[in-house]
C-alpha positions in Angstrom: 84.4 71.9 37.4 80.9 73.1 36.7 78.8 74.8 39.1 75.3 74.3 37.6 71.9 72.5 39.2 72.4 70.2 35.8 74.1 69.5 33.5 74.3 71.8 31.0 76.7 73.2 28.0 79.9 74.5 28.8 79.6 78.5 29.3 82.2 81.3 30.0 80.5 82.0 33.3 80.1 78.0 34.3 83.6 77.0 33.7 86.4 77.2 35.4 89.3 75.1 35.4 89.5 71.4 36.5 92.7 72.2 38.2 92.4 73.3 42.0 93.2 76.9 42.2 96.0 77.6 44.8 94.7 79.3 47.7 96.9 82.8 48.4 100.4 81.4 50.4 99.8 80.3 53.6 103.0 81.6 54.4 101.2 85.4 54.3 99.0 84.0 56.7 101.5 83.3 59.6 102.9 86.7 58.6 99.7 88.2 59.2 99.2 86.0 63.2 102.6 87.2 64.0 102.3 90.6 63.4 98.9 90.8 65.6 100.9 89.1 68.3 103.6 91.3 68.0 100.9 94.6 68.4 99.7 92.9 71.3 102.6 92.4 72.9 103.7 96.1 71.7 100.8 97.1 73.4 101.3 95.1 76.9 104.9 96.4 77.2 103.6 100.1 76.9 100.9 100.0 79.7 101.3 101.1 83.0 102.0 98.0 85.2 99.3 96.5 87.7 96.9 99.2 87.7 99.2 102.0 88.0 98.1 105.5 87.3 98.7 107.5 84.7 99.6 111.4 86.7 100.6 114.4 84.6 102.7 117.7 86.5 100.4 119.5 88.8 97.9 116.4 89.5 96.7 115.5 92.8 97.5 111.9 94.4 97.4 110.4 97.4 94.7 112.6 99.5 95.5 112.3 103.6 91.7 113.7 104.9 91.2 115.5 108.5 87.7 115.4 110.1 86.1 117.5 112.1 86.5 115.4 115.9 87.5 115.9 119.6 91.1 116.1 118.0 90.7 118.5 115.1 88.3 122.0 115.2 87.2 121.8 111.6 83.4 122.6 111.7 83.1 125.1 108.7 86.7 125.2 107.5 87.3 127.7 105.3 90.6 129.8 105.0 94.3 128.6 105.4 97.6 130.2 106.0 101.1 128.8 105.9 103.8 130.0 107.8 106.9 131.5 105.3 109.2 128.7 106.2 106.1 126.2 105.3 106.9 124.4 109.3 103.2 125.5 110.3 100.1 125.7 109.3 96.9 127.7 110.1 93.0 126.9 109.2 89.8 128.8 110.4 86.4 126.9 111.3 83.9 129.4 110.7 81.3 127.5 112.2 83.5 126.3 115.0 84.4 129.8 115.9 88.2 128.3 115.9 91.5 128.9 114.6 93.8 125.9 114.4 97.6 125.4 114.3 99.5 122.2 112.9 103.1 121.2 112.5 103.6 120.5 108.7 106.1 117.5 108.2 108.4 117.0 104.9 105.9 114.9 103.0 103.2 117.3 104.0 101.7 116.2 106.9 99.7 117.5 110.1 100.7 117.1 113.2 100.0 118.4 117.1 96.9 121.0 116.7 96.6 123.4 118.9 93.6 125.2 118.6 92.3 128.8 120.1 88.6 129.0 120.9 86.2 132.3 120.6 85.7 133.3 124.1 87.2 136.6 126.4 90.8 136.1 125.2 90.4 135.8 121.8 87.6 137.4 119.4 86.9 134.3 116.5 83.0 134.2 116.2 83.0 133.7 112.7 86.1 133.1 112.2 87.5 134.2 108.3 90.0 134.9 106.3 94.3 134.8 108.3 97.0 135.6 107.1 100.6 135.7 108.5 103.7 138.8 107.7 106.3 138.3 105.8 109.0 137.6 108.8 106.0 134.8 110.3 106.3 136.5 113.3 103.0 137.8 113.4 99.2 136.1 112.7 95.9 138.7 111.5 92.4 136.7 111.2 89.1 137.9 110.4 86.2 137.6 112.7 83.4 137.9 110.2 80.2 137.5 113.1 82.0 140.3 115.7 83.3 142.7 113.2 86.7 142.3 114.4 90.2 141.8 112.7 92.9 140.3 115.7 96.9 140.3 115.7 99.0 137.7 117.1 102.5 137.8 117.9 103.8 133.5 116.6 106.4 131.9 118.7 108.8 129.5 116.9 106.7 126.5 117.3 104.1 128.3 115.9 101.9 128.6 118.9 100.2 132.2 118.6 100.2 134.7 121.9 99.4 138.6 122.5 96.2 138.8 120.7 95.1 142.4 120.1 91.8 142.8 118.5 90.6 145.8 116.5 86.1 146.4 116.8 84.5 147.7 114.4 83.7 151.3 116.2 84.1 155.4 115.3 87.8 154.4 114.4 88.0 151.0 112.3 85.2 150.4 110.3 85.1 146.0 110.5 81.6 145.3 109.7 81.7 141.9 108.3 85.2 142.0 108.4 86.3 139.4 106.1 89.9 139.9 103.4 92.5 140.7 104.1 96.2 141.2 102.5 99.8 142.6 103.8 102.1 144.3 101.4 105.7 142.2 100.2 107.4 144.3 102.7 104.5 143.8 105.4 104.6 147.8 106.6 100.7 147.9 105.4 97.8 146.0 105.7 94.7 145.8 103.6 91.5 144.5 105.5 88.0 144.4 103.3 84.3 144.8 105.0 81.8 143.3 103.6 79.0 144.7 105.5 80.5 148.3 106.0 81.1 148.1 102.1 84.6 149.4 102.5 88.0 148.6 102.3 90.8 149.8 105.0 94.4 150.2 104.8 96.6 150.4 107.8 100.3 150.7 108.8 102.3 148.0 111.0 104.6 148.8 113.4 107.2 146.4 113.6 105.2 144.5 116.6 103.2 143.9 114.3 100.2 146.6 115.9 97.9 148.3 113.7 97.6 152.2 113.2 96.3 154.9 111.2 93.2 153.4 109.4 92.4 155.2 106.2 89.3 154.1 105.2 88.1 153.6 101.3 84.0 153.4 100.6 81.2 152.5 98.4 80.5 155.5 96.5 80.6 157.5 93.2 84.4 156.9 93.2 84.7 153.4 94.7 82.8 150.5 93.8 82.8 148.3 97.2 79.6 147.1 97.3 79.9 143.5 99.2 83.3 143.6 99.2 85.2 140.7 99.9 88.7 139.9 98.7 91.8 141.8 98.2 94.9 141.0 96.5 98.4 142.4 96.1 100.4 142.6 92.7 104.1 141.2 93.5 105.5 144.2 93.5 103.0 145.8 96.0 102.0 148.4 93.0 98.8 147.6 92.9 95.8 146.5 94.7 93.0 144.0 93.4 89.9 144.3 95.2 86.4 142.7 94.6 83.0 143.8 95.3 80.8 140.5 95.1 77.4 142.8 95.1 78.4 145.7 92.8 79.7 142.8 90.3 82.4 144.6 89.7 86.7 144.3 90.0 88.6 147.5 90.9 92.3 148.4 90.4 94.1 150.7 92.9 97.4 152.0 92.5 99.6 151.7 95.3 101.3 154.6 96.9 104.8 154.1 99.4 102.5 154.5 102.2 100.0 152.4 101.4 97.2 154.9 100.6 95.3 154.2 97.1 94.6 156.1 94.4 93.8 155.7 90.7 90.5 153.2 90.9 89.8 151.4 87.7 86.7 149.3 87.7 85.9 146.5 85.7 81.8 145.9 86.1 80.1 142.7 84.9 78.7 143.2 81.3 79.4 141.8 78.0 83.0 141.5 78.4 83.5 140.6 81.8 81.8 138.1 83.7 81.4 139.1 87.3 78.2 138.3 88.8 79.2 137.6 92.4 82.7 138.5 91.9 84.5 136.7 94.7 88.4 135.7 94.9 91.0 137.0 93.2 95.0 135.8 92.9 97.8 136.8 90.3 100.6 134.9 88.7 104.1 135.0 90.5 105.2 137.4 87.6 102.2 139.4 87.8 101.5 139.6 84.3 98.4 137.6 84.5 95.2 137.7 86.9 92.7 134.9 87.7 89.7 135.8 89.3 86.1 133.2 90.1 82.7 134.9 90.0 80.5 132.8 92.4 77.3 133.3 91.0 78.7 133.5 87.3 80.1 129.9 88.2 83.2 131.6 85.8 86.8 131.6 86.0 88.6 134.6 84.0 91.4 135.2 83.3 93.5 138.6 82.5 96.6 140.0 81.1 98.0 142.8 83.4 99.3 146.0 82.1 102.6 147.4 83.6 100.5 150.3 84.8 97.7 147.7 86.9 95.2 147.6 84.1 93.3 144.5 82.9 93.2 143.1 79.6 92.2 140.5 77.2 90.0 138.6 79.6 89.1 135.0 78.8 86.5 133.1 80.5 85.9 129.7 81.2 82.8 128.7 81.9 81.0 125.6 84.2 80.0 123.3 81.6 80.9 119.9 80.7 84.9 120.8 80.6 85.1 122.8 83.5 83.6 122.0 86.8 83.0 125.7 88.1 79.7 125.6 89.5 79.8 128.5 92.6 83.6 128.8 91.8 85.3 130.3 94.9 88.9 129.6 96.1 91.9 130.3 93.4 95.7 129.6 93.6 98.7 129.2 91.6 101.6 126.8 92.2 105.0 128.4 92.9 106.6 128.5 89.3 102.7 129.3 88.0 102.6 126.9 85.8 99.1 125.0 87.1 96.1 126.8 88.5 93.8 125.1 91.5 90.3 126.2 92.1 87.8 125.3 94.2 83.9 124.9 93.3 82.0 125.1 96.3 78.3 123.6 95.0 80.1 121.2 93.0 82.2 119.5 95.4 85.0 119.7 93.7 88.4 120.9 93.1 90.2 121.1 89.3 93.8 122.0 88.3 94.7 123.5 84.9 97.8 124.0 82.8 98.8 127.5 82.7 100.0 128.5 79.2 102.7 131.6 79.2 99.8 133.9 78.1 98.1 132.6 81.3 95.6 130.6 79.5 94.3 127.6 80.6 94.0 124.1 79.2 94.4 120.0 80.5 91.4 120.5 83.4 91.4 117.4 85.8 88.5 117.3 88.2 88.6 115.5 91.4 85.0 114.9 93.0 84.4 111.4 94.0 84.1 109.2 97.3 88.1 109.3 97.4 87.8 113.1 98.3 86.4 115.4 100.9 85.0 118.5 99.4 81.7 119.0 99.8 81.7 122.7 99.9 85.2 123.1 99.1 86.1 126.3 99.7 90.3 127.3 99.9 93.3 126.3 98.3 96.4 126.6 99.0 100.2 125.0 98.0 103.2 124.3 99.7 106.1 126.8 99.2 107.8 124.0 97.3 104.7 123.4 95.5 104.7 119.7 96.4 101.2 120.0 98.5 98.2 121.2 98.5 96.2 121.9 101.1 92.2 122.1 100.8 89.5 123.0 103.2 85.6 121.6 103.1 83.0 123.7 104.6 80.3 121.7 105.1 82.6 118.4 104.7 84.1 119.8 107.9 87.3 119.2 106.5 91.0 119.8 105.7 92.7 117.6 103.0 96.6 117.3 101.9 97.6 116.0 98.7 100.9 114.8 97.0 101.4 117.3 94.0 103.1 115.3 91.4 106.7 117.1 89.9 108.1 117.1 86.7 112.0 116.5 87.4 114.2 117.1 84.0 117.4 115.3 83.9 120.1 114.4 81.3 120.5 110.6 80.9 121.5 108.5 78.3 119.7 107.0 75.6 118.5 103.7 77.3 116.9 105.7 79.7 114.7 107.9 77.1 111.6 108.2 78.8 108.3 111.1 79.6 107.4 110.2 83.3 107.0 112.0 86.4 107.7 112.8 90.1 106.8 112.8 93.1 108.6 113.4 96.8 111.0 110.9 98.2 108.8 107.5 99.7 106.3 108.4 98.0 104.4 106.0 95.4 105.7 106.8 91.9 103.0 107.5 88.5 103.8 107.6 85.3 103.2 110.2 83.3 101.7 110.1 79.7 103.5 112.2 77.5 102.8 115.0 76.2 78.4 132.0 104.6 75.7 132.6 107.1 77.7 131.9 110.5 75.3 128.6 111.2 76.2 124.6 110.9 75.4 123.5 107.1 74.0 126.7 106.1 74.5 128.4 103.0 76.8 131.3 102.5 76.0 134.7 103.4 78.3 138.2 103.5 76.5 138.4 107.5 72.7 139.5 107.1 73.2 140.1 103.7 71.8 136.8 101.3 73.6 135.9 98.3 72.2 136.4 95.2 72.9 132.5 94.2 70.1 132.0 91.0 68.5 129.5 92.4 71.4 128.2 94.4 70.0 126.2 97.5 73.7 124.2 98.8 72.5 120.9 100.4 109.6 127.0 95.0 109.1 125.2 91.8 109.6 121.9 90.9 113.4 120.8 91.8 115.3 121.0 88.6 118.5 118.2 88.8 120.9 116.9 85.9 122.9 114.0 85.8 125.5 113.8 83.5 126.0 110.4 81.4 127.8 109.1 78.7 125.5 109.9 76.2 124.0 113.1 76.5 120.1 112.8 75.5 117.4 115.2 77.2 114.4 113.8 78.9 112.3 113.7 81.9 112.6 111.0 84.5 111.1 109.5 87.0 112.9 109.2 90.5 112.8 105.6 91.2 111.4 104.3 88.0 114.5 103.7 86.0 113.8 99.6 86.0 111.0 100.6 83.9 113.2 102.1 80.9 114.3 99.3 79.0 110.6 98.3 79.0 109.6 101.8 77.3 112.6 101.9 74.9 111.6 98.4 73.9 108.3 99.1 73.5 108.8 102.0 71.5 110.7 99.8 69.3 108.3 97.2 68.8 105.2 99.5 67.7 107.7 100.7 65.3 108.5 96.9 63.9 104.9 96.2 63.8 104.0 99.5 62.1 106.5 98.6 59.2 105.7 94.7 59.5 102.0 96.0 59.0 102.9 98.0 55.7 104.9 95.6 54.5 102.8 92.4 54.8 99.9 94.7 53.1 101.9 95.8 50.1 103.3 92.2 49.7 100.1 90.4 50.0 98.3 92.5 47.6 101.1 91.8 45.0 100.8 88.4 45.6 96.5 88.3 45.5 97.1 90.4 42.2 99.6 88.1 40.9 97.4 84.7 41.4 94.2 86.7 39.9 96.1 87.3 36.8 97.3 83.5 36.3 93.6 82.6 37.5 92.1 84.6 34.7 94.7 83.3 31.7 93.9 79.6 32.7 90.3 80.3 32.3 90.9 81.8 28.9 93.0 79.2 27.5 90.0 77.0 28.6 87.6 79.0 26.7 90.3 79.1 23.6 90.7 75.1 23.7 86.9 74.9 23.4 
């Protein structure tokens, strides 16, 4: 056959056999259609069914949001408290002047408020920062607007009686009373002022009565400028406190009375970012320290020296990764495994991995329409780690989430899967492997602006093992077992197809190969017959 616009003589580059060439087997090509069906059915098997969602360990699901109405006092909420046995819980509303207590159920949720008004019994202008003792038989709160700190004896329902307040006066100095922190064995208590610049410690009789104030201020010695929270290492050893206008982080060592000695300071410079230095937590070991700097919109993070001293800080900063703009509220699950913080100007709310150096990694951000926290401002987990509880300051709001668990079982082979948990009844994800005290105002340490940059605001997871007949490791999913077969089977099909793929390529080249070189010696016997 000649391909030419005319005839013409008989070239090497116009002919070409006057047999028809054999096209490559066809038989390669319904190789090749079955092996694209077989990757997409590979890849349907594999996928999470009907729109299910795809939840790592520590990821928040299933938000339950409380409003601000005639029911719930949650104008301004700001700081929460749970009681030790995790039956009660207890939430400020610093506009509200209010401090609120709920039943907690088993899956979290909040029931019968009672709530306690500022007025002649009980002193809650400005309601702040609460926290309960050890035994839960006793309630402190901040009043940040009347310079007051109150104790409460709790009843067994939680209800709260007896208040005794504490002024700021010649005695207690509580101007702009705001942290405050108990020691492990509750005998002392730590209470920060934010406008008095100081930072008191005193004891607690077992009625749970303050005495014996020893006050620590700004100064030479002590950097307490603004300060504003205060934080106990596990063993009660040492004292964390920050000072949001001297920029700074200082380090007390703790005597058996309480007292302080020893400060070391940590100031905002090249190495530490502390502008606005504002909550501070530390892991359950105590070996690491996490601390936000409000106007720094940072996060750091330290090691912790036996001795209280701060190390190796590493910052993470609000940029397209992390969501840290005015980062305020900090807390670590039970086991300390994920970090939670709170970003008040953002709106949002992000939980990290924790690494066993304490680093962080894996941030997940939740800001959209499904959540209310516009202004989020606190944290805080169940003692089982399987809630967490959120407050929004000017979303007038308290949210509870469904923490989702990693459960590791032994099962058998068929059941080889890297999934996760949640509680009992609740809906099951799969895991992938791997202020100013005025209504919508911004925040203020009481007659004392905020340096904001421009900033204008508009017990570990259960562990369980079943024993099988053959013994493989893996991680389950409570409920999700009818899904197994389906992930076994699709990890065997991406494995056929990959090998199918390989194969079909090698053999299909051989063959093209094979037909070029019969091709090419039927056009030369051509040319040698001419």
């Amino acid at each position: 056959m000649t391909f030419s616009a005319k005839p013409s003589a008989a070239t090497q580059s116009t002919v070409f056999s006057s047999r028809r060439v054999k096209a490559p087997c066809s038989c390669w090509q319904s190789v090749c259609v079955f092996v694209a069906q077989l990757a997409v059915t590979s890849l349907c098997i594999l996928q999470p069914a009907n729109g299910e969602e795809v939840d790592e360990p520590g990821s928040l699901i299933n938000p339950v949001i409380y409003h601000n109405d005639n029911t719930h006092e949650l104008e301004g909420a700001r700081n929460i408290a749970l009681s030790p046995d995790g039956k009660h819980l207890y939430v400020t509303a610093n506009v509200g002047d209010a401090l609120s207590v709920y039943d907690v159920a088993s899956d979290g949720a909040l029931s019968n408020p009672r709530t306690y008004h500022n007025g002649d019994t009980h002193e809650l202008d400005g309601a702040s920062n609460v926290i309960l003792s050890p035994d839960g038989q006793h309630l402190y709160v901040t009043a940040v607007e009347r310079d007051a700190l109150s104790v409460y004896d709790v009843d067994s329902d939680g209800a709260l009686s007896n208040p005794r307040i504490y002024r700021n006066d010649d005695t207690h100095e509580l101007d702009g009373a705001l942290g405050v922190a108990l020691s492990p064995d509750g005998q002392n208590l730590y209470v920060t002022a934010s406008n008095g610049n100081t930072l008191s410690v005193y004891d607690v009789a077992s009625d749970g009565a303050l005495s014996n104030p020893r006050i620590y201020r700004n100064g030479t010695t002590h950097e307490l400028d603004g300060t504003t929270s205060v934080a106990l290492s596990p063993d009660g050893k040492h004292l964390y406190v920050t000072a949001y206008f001297g920029n700074a982080l200082s380090v007390y060592d703790v005597a058996s009375d309480g007292a302080l000695s020893n400060p070391r300071i940590y100031r905002d410079d090249d190495t530490h970012v502390l502008i606005g230095v504002w909550n501070v937590t530390l892991s359950p070991d105590g070996q690491h320290l996490y601390v936000t700097a409000f106007s720094s919109n940072a996060l750091s993070v330290y090691d912790v020296a036996s001795d209280g001293a701060l190390s190796n800080p590493r910052i993470y900063r609000n940029d397209d990764t992390h969501e840290l703009n005015r980062a305020r509220g900090v807390t670590l699950s039970p086991d300390g495994q994920h970090l939670y913080v709170t970003a008040f100007d953002s709106d949002a709310l992000s939980v990290y991995d924790v690494a066993s150096d304490g680093a962080l990694s894996n941030p997940r951000v939740y800001s959209d329409d499904t959540h209310e926290l516009k202004g989020a401002w606190d944290a805080t987990l169940s003692l089982d780690g399987q809630h967490l509880y959120v407050t929004a300051f000017f979303g007038n709001a308290l949210s509870v989430y469904q923490v989702v668990q990693a459960v590791e079982t032994i099962t058998s082979l068929y059941s080889l899967t890297h999934s996760a948990s949640i509680n009992p009844g609740m809906d099951t994800h799969t895991l992938v492997y791997s202020p100013t005290h005025s209504a919508m105002t911004s925040p203020s340490l009481e007659g004392r602006p905020i340096s904001t940059d421009g900033f204008s605001p508009s017990t570990t997871p259960s562990m369980t093992s079943s024993m099988t007949s053959s013994m493989m490791p893996s991680i389950e999913v409570k409920g999700e077992n009818d899904r197994d077969y389906g992930a076994i089977a699709g990890a065997v099909t991406t494995g056929a197809v990959v090998t199918g793929a390989v194969v079909s390529v090698v053999i299909g080249m051989v063959c093209w190969a094979t037909h070029r070189t019969k091709l090419k010696s039927a056009i030369y016997e051509m040319q040698n017959k001419q």
